[in-house]
C-alpha positions in Angstrom: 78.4 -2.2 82.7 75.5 -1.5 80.4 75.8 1.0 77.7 76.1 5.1 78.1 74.3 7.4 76.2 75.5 9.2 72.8 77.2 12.1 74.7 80.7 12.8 74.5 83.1 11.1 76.9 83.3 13.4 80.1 86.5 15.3 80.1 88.2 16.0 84.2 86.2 18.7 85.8 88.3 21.6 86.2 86.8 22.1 89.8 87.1 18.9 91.3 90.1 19.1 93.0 89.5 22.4 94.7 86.3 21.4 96.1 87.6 18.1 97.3 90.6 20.0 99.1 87.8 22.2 100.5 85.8 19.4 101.8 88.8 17.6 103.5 89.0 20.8 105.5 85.2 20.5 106.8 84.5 18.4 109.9 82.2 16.8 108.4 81.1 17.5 104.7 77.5 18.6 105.3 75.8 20.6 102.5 72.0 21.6 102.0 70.4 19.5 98.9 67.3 21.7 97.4 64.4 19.6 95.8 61.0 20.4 94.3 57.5 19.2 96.3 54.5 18.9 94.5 52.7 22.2 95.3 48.3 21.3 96.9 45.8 21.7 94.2 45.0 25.2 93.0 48.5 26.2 94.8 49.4 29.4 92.3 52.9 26.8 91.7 53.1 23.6 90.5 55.9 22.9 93.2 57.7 24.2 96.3 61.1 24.0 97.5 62.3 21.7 100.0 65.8 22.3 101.5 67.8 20.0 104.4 71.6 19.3 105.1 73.1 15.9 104.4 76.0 14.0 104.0 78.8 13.9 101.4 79.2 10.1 100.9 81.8 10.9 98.1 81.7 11.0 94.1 79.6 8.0 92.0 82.1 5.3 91.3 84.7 6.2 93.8 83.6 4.4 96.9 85.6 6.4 99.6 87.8 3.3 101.5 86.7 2.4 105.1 88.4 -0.3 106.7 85.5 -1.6 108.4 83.2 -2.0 105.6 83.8 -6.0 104.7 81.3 -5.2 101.3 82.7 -6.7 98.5 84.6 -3.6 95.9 84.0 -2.6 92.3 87.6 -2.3 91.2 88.7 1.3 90.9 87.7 1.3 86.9 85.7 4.2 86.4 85.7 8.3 87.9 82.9 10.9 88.5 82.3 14.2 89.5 78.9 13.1 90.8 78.6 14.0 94.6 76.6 11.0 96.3 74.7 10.7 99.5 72.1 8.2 100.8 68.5 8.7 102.0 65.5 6.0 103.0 62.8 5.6 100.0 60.3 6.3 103.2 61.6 9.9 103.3 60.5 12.5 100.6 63.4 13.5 98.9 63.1 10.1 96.7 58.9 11.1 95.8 60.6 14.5 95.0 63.1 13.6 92.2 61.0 11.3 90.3 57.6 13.4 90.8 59.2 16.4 89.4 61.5 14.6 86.9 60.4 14.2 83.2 58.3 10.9 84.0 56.4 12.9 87.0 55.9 10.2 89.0 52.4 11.3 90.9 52.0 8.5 93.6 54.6 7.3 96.1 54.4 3.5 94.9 55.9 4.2 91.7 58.9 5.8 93.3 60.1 2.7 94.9 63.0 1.5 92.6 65.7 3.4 90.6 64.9 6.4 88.9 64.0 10.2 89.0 66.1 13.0 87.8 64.2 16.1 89.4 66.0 19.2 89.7 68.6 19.8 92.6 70.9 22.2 94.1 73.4 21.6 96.2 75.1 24.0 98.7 78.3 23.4 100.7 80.2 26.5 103.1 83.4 26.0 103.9 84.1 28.4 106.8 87.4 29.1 108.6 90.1 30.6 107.1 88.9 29.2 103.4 85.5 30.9 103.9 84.4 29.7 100.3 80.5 28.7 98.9 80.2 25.6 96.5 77.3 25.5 94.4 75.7 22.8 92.0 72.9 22.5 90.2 71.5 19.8 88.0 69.9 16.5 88.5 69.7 13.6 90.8 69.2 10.3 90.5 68.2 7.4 93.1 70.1 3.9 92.5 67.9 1.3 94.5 67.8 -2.4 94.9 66.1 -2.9 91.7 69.7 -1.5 89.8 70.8 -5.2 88.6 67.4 -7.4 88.6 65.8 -7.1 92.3 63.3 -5.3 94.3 60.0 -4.5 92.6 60.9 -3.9 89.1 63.4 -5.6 86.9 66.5 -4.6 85.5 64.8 -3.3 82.5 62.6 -0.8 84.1 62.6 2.5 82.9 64.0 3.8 85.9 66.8 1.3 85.9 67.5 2.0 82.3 67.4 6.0 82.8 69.6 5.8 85.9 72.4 3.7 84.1 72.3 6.0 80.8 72.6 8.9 82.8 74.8 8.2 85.4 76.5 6.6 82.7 77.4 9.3 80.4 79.3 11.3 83.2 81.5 8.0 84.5 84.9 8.5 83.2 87.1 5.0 82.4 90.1 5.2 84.0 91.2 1.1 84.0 89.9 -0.6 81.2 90.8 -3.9 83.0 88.1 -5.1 84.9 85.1 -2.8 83.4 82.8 -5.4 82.3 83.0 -6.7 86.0 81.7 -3.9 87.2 78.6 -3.9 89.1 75.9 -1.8 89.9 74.5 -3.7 92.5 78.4 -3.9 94.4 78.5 -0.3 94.4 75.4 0.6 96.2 76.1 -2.3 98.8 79.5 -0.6 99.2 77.8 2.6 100.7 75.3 0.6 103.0 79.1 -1.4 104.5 80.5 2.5 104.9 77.8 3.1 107.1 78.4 2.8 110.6 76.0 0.6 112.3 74.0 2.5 114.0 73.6 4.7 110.4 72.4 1.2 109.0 70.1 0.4 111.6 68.2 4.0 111.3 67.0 2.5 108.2 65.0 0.2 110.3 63.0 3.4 112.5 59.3 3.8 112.3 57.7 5.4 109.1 59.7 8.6 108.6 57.2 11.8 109.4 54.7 9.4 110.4 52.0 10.8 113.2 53.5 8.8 116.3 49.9 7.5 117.2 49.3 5.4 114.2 50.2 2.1 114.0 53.1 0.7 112.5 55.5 -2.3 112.2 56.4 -2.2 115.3 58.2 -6.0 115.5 61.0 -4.9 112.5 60.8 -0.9 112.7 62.7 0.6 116.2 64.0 3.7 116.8 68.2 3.6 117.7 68.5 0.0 116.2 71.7 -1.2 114.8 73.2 -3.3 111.7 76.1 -5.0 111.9 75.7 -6.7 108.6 75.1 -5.7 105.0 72.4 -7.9 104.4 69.8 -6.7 106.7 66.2 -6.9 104.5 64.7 -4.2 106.4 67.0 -2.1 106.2 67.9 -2.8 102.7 64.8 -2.6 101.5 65.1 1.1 102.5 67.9 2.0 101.7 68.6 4.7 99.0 71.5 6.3 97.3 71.5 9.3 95.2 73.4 10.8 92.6 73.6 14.2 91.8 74.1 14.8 88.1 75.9 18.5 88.0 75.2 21.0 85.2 76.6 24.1 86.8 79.0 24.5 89.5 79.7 27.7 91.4 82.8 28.3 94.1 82.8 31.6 95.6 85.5 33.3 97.8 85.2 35.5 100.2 88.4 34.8 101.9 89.3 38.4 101.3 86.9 41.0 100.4 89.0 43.3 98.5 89.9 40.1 95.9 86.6 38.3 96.0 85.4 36.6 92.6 83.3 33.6 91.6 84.2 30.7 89.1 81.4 29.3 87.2 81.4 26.1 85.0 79.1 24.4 83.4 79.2 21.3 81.6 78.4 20.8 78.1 77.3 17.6 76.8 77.9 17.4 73.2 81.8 18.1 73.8 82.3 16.5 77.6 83.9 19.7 78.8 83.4 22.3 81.1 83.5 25.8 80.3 85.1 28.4 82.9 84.1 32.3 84.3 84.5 34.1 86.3 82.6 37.0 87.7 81.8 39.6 90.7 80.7 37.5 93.8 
């Protein structure tokens, strides 16, 4: 894998097992993921929120197993507290992260490969009997074909170069066995194979938000298609994972309102740790 940045190595976060006992309680681990749109000209803000609810695909590194994804698998050689999901480079939550990240990306054609690192927040609620809010803010990142030499840009793109740094810095060795083997490229094909086919083959619909009068590819781009393989070019060619980077993490209980509290960490670089408080909900 290539090299991390100069940080200190990541110690465990604290939180992680909580909120993956919380999430294995859901029904399906949806949470809303906040971005930043570039506001019209002479809008009194440079940018505008965008909110929408999407799927947990599990933590960067640690491929969640699914017996009917035939992908080839990145030994188990590395750990994250980076919450994943996946997204088409057609929709605008890719133009979001790199156009408000620190290369602010102004055009949709230079969003196409790996990159970004906009601002995020991410919001799960776990209702029942748990009836606890997770919270993180920090960054996310896209991880594209481009990650180990294809697509439109090469491996040593900036983007490319940015995502693997930063990503990077926040992947924990657990095997040393095996780490030089690791791939990039195997990981993200891992999460296309854990999609179900008919998930697959939704990265093949017409032009996402596109006015349904205007002309299209209609021969390769259909609406309920499905994928029953991993190397489907259309579909590939779409398809988007991203990373979310966290800086700050919030659960908050209110399981019982009498003993209500929130626990707030947030990570600190220079030492790998996380620090812990916790305060009035």
């Amino acid at each position: 894998m290539a090299s991390t940045s100069n940080s200190a190595a990541p110690l465990p976060a604290p939180w992680k097992s909580s909120f993956v006992e919380h999430l294995n309680q859901m029904d399906s681990p949806e949470f809303v993921f906040s971005s930043l749109h570039p506001a019209p000209k002479n809008s009194p803000s440079d940018y505008l929120p965008r909110a929408r609810y999407c799927i947990f695909r599990g933590f960067w590194a640690e491929l969640p197993e699914n017996k009917h994804n035939d992908a080839p698998k990145n030994e188990r050689v590395y750990e994250s507290e980076m919450p994943t999901f996946t997204t088409d480079v057609r929709m605008n939550k890719p133009f979001e992260l790199f156009a408000s990240s620190s290369g602010h990306a102004s055009e949709r054609s230079q969003t196409h490969g790996s990159g970004g690192g906009g601002p995020c927040e991410a919001v799960w609620w776990v209702k029942g009997e748990t009836m606890v809010q997770w919270r993180m803010q920090g960054k996310a990142f896209i991880v594209g074909p481009d990650v180990e030499g294809e697509g439109e840009q090469s491996r040593e793109s900036s983007g490319v170069r940015t995502v693997k740094s930063e990503l990077g810095s926040r992947m924990r060795v657990v095997k040393e066995e095996g780490k030089e083997e690791w791939s990039w490229k195997k990981e993200l094909v891992g999460h296309f194979g854990n999609m179900s086919p008919g998930i697959r083959g939704s990265f093949r619909a017409p032009p996402p938000g596109q006015p349904v009068d205007q002309p299209y590819d209609d021969r390769n781009l259909k609406l309920g298609e499905k994928v029953n393989t991993l190397d489907d070019p259309v579909a590939r060619q779409n398809f988007r994972v991203v990373v979310i980077k966290p800086e700050m993490v919030e659960s908050t209980d209110l399981s019982d309102p009498t003993k209500a509290r929130r626990q707030q960490y947030r990570y600190d670089g220079s030492s790998g740790q996380w620090s812990h408080v916790e305060t009035w909900p």
